[in-house]
C-alpha positions in Angstrom: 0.0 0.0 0.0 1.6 3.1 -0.8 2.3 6.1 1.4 2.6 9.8 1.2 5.6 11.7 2.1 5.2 14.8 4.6 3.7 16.7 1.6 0.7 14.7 1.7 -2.3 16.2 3.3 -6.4 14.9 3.1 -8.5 16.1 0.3 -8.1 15.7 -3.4 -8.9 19.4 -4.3 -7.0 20.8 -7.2 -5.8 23.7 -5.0 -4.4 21.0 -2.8 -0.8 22.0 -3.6 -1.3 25.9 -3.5 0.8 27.8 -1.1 -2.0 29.1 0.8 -3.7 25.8 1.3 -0.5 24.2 2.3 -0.6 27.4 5.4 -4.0 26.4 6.2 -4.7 22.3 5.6 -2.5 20.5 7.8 -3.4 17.2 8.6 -1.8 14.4 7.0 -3.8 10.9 5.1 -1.7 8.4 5.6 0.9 7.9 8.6 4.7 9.4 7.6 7.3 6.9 7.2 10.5 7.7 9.8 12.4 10.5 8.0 9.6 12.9 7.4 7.7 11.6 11.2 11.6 12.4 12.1 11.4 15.8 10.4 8.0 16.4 12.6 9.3 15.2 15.8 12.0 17.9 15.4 9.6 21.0 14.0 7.5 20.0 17.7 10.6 20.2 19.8 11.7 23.1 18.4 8.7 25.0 18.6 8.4 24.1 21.7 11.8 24.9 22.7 11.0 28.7 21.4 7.8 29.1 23.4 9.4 28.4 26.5 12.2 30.0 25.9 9.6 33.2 25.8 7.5 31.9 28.7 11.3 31.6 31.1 13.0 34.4 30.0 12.0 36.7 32.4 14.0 34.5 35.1 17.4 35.2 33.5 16.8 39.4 34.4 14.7 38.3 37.6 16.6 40.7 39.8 16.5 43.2 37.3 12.7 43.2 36.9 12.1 43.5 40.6 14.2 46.6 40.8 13.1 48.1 37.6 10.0 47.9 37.6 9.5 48.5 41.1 8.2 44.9 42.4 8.3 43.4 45.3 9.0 39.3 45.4 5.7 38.1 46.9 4.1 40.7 44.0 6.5 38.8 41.8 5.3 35.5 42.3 1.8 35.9 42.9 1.7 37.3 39.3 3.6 34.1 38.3 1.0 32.2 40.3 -2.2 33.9 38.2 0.4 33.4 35.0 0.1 29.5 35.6 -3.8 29.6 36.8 -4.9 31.5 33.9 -2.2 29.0 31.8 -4.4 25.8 33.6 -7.5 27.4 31.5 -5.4 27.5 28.7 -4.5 23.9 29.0 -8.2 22.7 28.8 -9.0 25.1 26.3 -6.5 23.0 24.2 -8.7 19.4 24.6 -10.1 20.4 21.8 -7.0 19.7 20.0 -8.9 16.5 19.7 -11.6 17.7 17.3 -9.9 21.0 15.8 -5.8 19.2 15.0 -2.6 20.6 17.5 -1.0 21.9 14.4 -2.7 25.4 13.9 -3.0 26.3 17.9 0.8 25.6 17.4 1.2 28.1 14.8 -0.6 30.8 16.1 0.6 30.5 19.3 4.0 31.2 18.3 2.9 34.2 16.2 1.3 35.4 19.1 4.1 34.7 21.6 6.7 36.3 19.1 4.7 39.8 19.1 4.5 39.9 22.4 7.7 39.3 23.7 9.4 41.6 20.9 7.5 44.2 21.0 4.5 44.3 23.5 6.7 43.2 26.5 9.8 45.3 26.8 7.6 48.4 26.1 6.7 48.2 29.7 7.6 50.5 31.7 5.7 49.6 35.3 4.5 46.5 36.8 1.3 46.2 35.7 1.6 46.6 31.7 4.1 43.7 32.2 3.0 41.5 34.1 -0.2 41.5 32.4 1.7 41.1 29.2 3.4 38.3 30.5 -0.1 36.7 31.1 -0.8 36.5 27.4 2.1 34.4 27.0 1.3 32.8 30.0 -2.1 31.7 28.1 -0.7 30.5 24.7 2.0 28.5 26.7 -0.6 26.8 28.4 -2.3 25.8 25.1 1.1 24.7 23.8 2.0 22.2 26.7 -1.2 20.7 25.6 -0.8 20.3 21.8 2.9 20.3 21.2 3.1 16.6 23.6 0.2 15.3 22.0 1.5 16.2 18.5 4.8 13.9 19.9 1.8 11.4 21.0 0.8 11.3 17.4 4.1 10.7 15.4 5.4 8.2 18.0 4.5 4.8 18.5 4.6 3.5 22.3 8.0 1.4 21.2 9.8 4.5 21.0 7.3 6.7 23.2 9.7 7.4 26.2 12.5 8.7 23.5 10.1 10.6 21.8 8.8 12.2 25.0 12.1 12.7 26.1 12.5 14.8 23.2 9.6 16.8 23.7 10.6 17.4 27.8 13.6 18.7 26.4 11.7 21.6 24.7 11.0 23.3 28.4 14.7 21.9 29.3 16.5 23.6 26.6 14.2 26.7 26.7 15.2 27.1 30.5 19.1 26.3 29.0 18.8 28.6 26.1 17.8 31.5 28.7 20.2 30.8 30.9 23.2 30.3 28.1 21.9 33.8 26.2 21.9 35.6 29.3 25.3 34.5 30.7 26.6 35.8 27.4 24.7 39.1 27.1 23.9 40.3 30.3 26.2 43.0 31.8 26.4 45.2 35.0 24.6 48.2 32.5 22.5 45.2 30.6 18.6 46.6 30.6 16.6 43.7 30.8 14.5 44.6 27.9 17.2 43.4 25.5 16.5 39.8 26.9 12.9 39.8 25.7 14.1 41.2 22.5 16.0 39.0 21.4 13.5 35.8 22.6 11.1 37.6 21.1 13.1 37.5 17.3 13.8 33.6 17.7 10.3 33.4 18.4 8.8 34.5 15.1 11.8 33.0 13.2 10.4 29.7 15.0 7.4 30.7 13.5 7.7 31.0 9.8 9.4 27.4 10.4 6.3 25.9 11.7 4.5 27.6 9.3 6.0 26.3 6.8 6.5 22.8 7.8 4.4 21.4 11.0 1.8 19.1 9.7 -0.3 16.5 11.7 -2.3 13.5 11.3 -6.1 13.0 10.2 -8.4 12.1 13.0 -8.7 8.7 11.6 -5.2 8.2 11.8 -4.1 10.1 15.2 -7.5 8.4 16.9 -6.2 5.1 17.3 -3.5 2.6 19.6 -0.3 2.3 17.8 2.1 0.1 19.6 4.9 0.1 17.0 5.9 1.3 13.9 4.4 -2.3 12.3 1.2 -1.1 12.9 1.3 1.8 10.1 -1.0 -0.1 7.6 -3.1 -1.8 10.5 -3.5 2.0 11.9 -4.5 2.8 8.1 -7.1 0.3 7.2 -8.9 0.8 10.7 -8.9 4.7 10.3 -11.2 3.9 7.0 -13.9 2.6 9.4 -13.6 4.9 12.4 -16.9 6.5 13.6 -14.8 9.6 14.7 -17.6 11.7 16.3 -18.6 8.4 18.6 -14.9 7.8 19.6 -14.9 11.7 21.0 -18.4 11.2 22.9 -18.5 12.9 26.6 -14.3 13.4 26.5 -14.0 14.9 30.1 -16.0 11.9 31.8 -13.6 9.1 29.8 -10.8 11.1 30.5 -11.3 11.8 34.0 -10.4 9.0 36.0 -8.4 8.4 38.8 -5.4 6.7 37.3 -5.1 10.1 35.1 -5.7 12.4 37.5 -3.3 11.5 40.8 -0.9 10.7 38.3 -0.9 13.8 36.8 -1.2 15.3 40.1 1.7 13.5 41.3 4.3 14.5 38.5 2.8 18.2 39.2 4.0 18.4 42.6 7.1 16.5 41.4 8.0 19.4 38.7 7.9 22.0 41.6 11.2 21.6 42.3 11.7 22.6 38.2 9.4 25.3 38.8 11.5 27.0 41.6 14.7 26.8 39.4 12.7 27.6 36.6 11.5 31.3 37.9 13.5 32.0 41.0 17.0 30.0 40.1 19.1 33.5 39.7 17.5 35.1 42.5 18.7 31.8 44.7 22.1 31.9 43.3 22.4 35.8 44.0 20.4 36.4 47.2 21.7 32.7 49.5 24.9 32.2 47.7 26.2 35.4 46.4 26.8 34.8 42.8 26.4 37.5 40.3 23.5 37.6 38.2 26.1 36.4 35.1 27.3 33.5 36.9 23.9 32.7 38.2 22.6 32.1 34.7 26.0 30.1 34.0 25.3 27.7 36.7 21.8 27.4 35.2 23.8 26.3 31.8 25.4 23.1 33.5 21.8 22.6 35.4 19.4 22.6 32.0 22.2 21.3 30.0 22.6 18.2 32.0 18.9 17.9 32.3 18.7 17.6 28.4 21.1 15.3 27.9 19.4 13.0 30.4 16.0 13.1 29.0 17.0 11.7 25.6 19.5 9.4 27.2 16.7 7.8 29.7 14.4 8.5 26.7 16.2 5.6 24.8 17.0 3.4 27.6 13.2 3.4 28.2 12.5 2.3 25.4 15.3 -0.5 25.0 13.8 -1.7 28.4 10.3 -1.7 27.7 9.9 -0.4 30.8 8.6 2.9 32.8 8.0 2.5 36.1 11.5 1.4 37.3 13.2 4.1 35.9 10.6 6.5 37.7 11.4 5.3 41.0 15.2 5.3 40.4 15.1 9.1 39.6 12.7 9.8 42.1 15.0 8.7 44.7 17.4 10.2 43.4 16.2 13.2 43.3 15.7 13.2 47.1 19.2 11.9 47.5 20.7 15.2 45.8 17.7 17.4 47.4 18.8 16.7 50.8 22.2 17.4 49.6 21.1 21.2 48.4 19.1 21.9 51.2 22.6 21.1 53.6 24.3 23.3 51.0 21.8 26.2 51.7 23.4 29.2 53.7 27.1 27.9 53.1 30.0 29.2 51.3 30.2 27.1 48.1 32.2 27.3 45.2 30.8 28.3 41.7 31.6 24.7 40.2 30.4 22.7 43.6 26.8 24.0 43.0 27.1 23.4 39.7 27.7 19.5 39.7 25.3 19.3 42.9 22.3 21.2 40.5 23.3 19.0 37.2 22.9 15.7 39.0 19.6 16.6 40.6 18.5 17.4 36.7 20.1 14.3 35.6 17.9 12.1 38.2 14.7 14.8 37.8 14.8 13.7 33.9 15.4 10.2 35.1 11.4 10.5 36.4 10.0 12.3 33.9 10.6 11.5 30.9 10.0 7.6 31.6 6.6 9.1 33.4 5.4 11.2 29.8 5.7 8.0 28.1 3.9 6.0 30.6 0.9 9.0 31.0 0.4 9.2 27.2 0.1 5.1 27.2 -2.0 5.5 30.2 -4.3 7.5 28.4 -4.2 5.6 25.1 -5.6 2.6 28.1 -8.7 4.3 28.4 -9.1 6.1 24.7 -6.4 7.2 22.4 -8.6 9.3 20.5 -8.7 11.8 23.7 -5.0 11.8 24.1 -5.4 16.4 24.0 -8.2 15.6 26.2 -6.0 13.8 29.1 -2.7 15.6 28.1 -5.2 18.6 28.7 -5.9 17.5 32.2 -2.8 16.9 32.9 -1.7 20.6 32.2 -4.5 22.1 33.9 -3.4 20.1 37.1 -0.1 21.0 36.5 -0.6 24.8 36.2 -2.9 25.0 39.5 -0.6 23.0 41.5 1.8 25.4 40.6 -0.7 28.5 41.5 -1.6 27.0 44.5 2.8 26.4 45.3 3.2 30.4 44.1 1.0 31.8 46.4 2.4 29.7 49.3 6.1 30.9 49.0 5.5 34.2 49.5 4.7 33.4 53.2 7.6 30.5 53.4 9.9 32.8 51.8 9.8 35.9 53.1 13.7 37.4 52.2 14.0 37.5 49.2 12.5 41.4 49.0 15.2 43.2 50.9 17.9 41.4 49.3 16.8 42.0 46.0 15.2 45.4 46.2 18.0 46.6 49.1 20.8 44.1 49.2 22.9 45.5 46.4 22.9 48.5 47.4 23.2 48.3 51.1 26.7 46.1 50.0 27.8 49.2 48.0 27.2 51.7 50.3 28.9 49.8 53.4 31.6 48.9 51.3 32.3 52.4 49.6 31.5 54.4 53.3 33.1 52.1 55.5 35.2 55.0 56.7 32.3 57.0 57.0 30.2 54.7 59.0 33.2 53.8 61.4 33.5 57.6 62.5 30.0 57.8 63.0 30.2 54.7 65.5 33.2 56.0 67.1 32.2 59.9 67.6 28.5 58.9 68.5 28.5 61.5 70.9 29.6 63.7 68.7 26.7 63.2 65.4 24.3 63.2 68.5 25.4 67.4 69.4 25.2 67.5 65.7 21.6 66.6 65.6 20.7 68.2 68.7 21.9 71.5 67.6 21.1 71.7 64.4 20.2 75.3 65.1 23.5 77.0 66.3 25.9 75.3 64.1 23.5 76.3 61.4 24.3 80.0 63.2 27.8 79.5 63.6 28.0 78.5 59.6 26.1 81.5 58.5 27.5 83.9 60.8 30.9 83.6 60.6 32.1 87.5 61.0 30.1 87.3 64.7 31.8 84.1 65.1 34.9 85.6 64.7 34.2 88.7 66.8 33.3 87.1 69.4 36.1 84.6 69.3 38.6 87.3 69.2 36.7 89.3 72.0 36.1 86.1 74.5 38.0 87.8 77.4 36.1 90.8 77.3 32.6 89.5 76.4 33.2 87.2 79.6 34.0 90.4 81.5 31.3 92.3 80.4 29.1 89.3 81.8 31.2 89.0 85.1 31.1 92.9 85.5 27.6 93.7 84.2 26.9 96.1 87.3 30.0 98.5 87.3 30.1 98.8 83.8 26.2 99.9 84.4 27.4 102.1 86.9 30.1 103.6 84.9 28.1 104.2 81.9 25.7 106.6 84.0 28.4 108.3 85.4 30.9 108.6 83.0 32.8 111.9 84.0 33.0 110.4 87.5 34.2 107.5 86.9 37.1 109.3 84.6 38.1 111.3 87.0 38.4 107.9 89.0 40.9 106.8 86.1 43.4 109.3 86.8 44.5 107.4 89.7 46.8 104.3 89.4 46.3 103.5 93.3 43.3 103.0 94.9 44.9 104.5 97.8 45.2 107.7 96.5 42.1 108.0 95.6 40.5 111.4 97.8 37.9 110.9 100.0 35.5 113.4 98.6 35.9 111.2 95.0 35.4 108.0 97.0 32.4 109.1 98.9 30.6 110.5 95.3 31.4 107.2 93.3 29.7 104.7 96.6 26.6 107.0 96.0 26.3 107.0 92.5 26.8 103.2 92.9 23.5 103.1 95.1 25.1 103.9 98.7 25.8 101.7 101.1 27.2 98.2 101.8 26.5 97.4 98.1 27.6 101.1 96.8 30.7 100.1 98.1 31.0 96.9 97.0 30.6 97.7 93.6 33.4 100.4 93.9 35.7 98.1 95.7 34.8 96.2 92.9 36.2 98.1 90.0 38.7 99.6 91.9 40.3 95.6 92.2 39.5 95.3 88.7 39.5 98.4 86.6 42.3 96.5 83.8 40.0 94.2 82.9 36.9 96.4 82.7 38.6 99.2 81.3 39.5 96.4 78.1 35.5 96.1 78.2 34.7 99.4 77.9 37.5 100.0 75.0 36.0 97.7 72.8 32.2 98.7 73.4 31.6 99.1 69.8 32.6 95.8 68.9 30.8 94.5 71.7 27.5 95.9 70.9 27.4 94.3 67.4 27.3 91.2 68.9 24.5 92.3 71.3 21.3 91.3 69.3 23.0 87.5 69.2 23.9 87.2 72.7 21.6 84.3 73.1 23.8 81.5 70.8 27.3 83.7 71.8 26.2 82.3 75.2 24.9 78.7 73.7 28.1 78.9 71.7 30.4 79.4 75.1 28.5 77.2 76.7 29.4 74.4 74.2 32.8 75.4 73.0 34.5 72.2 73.8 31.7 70.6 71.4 32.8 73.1 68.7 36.3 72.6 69.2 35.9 69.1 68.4 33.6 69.7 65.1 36.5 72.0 64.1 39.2 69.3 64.4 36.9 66.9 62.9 35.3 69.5 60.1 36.6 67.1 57.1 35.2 63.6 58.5 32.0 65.6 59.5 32.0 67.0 55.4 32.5 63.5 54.5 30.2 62.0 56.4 27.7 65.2 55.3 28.0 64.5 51.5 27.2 60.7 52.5 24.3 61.1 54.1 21.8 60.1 51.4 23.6 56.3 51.4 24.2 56.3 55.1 20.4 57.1 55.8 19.5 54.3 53.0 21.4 52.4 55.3 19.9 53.4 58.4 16.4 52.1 57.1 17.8 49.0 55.1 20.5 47.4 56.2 18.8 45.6 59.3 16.2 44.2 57.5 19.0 43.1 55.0 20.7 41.3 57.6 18.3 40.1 58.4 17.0 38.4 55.5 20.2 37.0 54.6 20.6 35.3 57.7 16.6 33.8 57.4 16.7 33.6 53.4 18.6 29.7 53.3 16.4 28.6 56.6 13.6 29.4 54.3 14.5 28.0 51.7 15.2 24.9 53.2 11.5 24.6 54.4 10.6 25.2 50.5 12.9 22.4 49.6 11.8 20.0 51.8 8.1 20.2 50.4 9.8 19.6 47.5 11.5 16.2 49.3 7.6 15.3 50.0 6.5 16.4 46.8 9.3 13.3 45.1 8.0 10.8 47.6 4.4 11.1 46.9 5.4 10.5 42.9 7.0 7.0 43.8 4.4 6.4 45.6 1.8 7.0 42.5 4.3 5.2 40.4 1.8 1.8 40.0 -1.4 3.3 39.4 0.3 3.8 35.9 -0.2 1.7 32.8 3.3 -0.2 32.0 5.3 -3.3 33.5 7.7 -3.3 35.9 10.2 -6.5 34.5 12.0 -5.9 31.1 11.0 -9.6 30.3 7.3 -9.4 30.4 7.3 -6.4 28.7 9.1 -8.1 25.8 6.8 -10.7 25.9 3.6 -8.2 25.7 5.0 -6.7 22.7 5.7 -10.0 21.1 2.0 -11.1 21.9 0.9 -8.0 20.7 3.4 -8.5 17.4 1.2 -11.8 16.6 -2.4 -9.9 16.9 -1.4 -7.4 14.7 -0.2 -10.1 11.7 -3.7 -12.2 12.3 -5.2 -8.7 11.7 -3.5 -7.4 8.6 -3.8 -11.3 7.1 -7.6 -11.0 7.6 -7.4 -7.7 5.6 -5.5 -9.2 3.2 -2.7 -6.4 3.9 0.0 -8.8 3.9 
C-alpha cells in the first residue's frame, strides 16, 4: 500500500498544492514513514523549545525586573502564580486539539508569543503593563503544553514513546538552558533587561515561519487510534477507514477523567515543583543565598538545564530498549531526594561556583530520570482508556499542572519571606557599606559627637552663616566674659561717666580722695553694696577698662547674645567639630547612602541570615513532593520487569499479523 511523504495532506482538491492551502490544511492521510515523522518530531521540539524560551526568559533578568519595575518578590510570584492559573485554562482550552488538529494552535501560538515578547513586553515601563503582558504568554504556553506533547503522541509509536517524550521534555529543558546560556553571554552590570525579551522575542517568530511552513499533523482517523509500534502503520490505516470519529470523542471529560489520570498527573505536578522553583527563582537563589552575580547565576543554570537535556534523551532511549517505565521512575525519584537533601545542607554555606554546579546537574540528571519515563507512561495510560482523547487527558494533565503550581506560588511568599530586601535593598546596602566604611566607622566612634550635631542643628547652622560674629566674638572672649562678670559696674560707669574718669586718673586706689570715694559709693546706690561695687572696679579696673574700650565691637554682637552664650556654653563641642570638620564634610555628603542604610540594612541582615532557613522549608516540600510521585508510580499503565514487557509486545506483534492477514494487507 503506498504512502505519502510529509507533503501529503487529506482532500483531493486541485488547490491541494497551493501555497496558501498548504498554510491552512495540515493534517496528513496516511501515517509518515521515519524521515519525514523524524522531520515532525523535530519541527515539535523546536517550537516548543522557542515558546518556552519566551514563557522563562524573564527569570534570567529576575533581579532586574524586581528593581526596575518596582516589584516586590511576593508581588512577583503571585503574578507568576495567576500566569500558571490562567495558563491551567489555557491547557483545557486546548482538549479540543482532539476535534480541531494541534497543528494550527501551534502556529498561532508562536505568532502570538513572538509579538509579544518583541515588542508588547519590553515596552513596559511599570508592573502592571508587564505582568499582564506576561499573562498573554502565559495563556498561549498553556495551550502549547497541551498540543505540542500530543502532537509527539501522534508521530510516536509507544515502542519508541519514552524517546520521543524525552524529546519533547527537552523543549522546556532547553528553553530554560537557552535562557540561561543567552543571558550568561549578554547580560552586563549596564544590561537593561529589555534586551532579553528582544532578542526571545526574534527567535520566536523566526520559529514561527518554520512551523508555518512545515508542522503538519495526522487525520483524526489516523491520530485516533493505539499504535504500539511502527508495524502497525498499515493496521493503523485500514482501521482509520472505518472509524466512527464523532462516537470515539463522545463525553471526553468523563472518559478522560479518572483516577489513574488524575493522581498521576497530580503526582508528577508536585514533582515538577522543584523545576518550577529553578525555573523562575534560580538567579534570585544563586544571587540572594549564595552570592553569585547575576552572570554567573545564569551560568550555573547552563550546567543545570544542559545536564537535564542530555538525560531526558538518554533515559528516553533506555526506556524504550527496556520496555519499561516505572523502574526508571522510581530510580530518579530517589534520586532526586538523595541530591535534594544534599542542596538543602548546601543552603546558607559558602560554596564554590563549580560545587553547585555539579550538585544542581545531578539533581536534573535524576529529575529527567522521572520524567521523561513518566510522559511516556501517562500518554500510554491514556491511550488505556481512549487514544482518541490523548489532548483531552494531556489537557488535564496541564491544567493540574498549572494550578498546582498557583496554588505552590501563592504559598512561598509566606515560606519565603527574604528574598524582597535582598533584592530590592541588598545591592545596594553592599555598596554603600563597602564604599562608606570610613564614613560609617566615625559615625560609630564619635557617636557623641553626630548626636550634638543633631541636637543642635540650630546654632551650628548660626555658627556657619554667621561667621564674621563668630569671629568677633572669638577674638573678643576675654572681654565678652568680663562684660558678663562685671555687668553692674560697667552699668554704673556708663551713668556716670565723668566720674568714673576722674576715677581713672588714679593708678592706686589709695590715693584716691575721699570726697571722689564718697561720690562714686553713692552714684553706685550707697551703702554696703555702693561700696562693694566700687571696691569692685577699683580691684579690677584693667579688665573692665579692656571692656569698655571695645564697646563698639561688643555691641554688634548684642542682638545675638543668646547663641554667643549657647556657643560658650558648648565650646568644647565646637572645638571638636572644628578638628573633625573634614570627617564631618564627609560624612555630610554621604548622608543620602548612610540614611539608606539606616532604614535598610537591618532588614537586609536580616533576610540574609533567614533567606537559606527558608529555603530549606521550600525544599523539603519539595523532598515530599518526590516521595508522593514514587508512591503514584503503579497506578500507571506499563510493566515493571523488562522480560514481560518483551513478551507483551511480542503477543501484541502476533495480533497485529492475524489482523492485517484478515485484511489481506500482507
Amino acid at each position: 500500500m503506498a504512502t505519502t511523504d510529509i507533503g501529503s495532506v487529506s482532500g483531493a482538491s486541485p488547490n491541494q498544492d497551493g501555497f496558501i492551502y498548504r498554510l491552512t490544511h495540515r493534517e496528513l492521510e496516511h501515517y509518515p514513514r521515519v524521515q519525514p515523522r523524524s522531520l515532525q518530531l523535530a519541527i515539535v521540539v523546536i517550537s516548543t523549545i522557542a515558546l518556552y524560551y519566551e514563557s522563562y526568559v524573564g527569570g534570567a533578568v529576575s533581579t532586574l525586573l524586581l528593581q526596575r519595575l518596582g516589584m516586590s518578590f511576593t508581588f512577583y510570584v503571585v503574578a507568576i502564580a495567576f500566569g500558571n492559573l490562567i495558563g491551567a485554562f489555557g491547557s483545557l482550552v486546548a482538549g479540543i486539539a482532539d476535534r480541531v488538529g494541534r497543528a494550527n494552535l501551534v502556529v498561532g501560538g508562536l505568532f502570538v508569543t513572538g509579538l509579544a515578547t518583541l515588542f508588547l513586553i519590553p515596552a513596559a515601563t511599570s508592573k502592571w503593563p508587564f505582568i499582564l503582558s506576561t499573562f498573554l504568554v502565559g495563556i498561549v504556553e498553556g495551550i502549547a503544553l497541551v498540543a505540542t506533547p500530543a502532537l509527539i503522541r501522534d508521530f510516536s509509536p509507544q515502542t519508541g514513546r519514552a524517546t520521543a517524550m524525552g524529546l519533547w521534555t527537552t523543549g522546556p529543558v532547553l528553553g530554560s538552558l537557552v535562557v540561561a546560556i543567552v543571558g550568561s553571554a549578554t547580560i552586563t552590570a549596564t544590561t537593561q533587561w529589555q534586551v532579553e525579551y528582544q532578542i526571545c522575542g526574534a527567535v520566536g517568530l523566526v520559529v514561527f515561519l518554520v512551523a508555518l511552513l512545515g508542522m503538519r499533523e495526522l487525520s483524526p482517523s489516523l491520530r485516533d487510534q493505539l499504535m504500539v509500534s511502527t508495524k502497525d502503520r498499515l493496521l493503523v490505516e485500514a482501521r482509520a477507514k472505518g472509524i466512527d470519529i464523532e462516537a470515539s470523542l463522545r463525553h471526553p471529560w468523563r472518559q478522560m477523567f479518572k483516577l489513574d489520570i488524575v493522581i498521576s498527573a497530580l503526582a508528577v505536578s508536585v514533582m515538577l515543583l522543584i523545576y518550577y522553583t529553578a525555573v523562575g527563582f534560580g538567579t534570585i537563589i544563586m544571587v540572594t543565598v549564595f552570592g553569585f552575580s547575576l552572570r554567573n547565576a545564569n551560568g550555573i543554570a547552563n550546567w543545570q538545564w544542559g545536564a537535564n537535556a542530555v538525560g531526558l534523551v538518554v533515559i528516553g532511549v533506555i526506556s524504550d530498549k527496556l520496555r519499561v517505565r516505572k523502574p526508571l521512575m522510581v530510580v530518579g525519584g530517589v534520586g532526586a531526594i538523595v541530591l535534594t537533601v544534599i542542596y538543602i545542607g548546601l543552603l546558607g554555606k559558602t560554596v564554590s561556583y563549580y560545587e553547585i554546579a555539579v550538585i544542581l546537574a545531578a539533581l536534573s540528571i535524576f529529575i529527567a530520570v522521572a520524567y521523561a519515563p513518566w510522559m511516556a507512561s501517562f500518554t500510554e495510560t491514556v491511550e488505556a482508556r481512549n487514544p482518541a482523547l490523548t489532548a483531552t487527558g494531556l489537557a488535564i494533565w496541564g491544567w493540574i499542572l498549572r494550578m498546582v503550581v498557583f496554588i505552590a506560588f501563592l504559598l512561598l511568599p509566606q515560606i519565603v519571606t527574604a528574598v524582597t530586601p535582598l533584592v530590592s535593598y541588598g545591592t545596594r546596602v553592599e555598596a554603600y557599606a563597602t564604599k562608606y566604611k570610613s564614613q560609617i566607622v566615625f559615625a560609630e566612634t564619635h557617636a557623641s559627637l553626630i548626636n550634638f550635631v543633631k541636637t543642635h542643628a540650630t546654632l551650628i547652622a548660626f555658627v556657619e552663616t554667621h561667621p564674621q560674629v563668630v569671629a568677633s566674638a572669638t577674638t573678643y572672649h576675654v572681654q565678652l566674659v568680663n562684660a558678663q562678670k562685671f555687668a553692674p559696674e560697667l552699668a554704673v560707669i556708663e551713668r556716670n561717666p565723668t566720674l568714673f574718669a576722674q576715677l581713672a586718673k588714679y593708678s592706686n586706689s589709695s590715693q584716691v580722695p575721699s570726697t571722689l570715694l564718697s561720690q562714686m559709693v553713692t552714684a553706685a546706690g550707697g551703702g554696703t553694696q555702693g561700696a562693694q561695687i566700687v571696691a569692685t572696679i577699683s580691684q579690677n579696673f584693667p579688665a573692665i577698662d579692656g571692656v569698655i574700650a571695645v564697646a563698639p565691637q561688643l555691641q554688634t554682637l548684642t542682638p545675638y547674645t543668646s547663641q554667643l552664650k549657647q556657643l560658650a556654653a558648648n565650646a568644647s563641642q565646637f572645638q571638636q567639630l572644628q578638628a573633625n570638620s573634614t570627617q564631618l564634610a564627609q560624612l555630610k555628603s554621604a548622608a543620602p547612602a548612610l540614611t539608606f542604610l539606616q532604614e535598610h540594612a537591618a532588614a537586609v541582615e536580616s533576610a540574609a541570615k533567614n533567606g537559606p532557613n527558608q529555603w530549606k522549608v521550600w525544599y523539603w516540600i519539595c523532598v515530599a513532593a518526590f516521595i508522593f510521585f514514587i508512591l503514584t508510580v503503579p497506578l500507571m499503565k506499563g510493566r515493571w520487569s523488562p522480560s514481560k514487557a518483551k513478551r507483551d509486545e511480542e503477543d501484541h506483534e502476533k495480533i497485529v499479523q492475524e489482523e492485517l492477514k484478515h485484511l489481506h494487507l500482507v
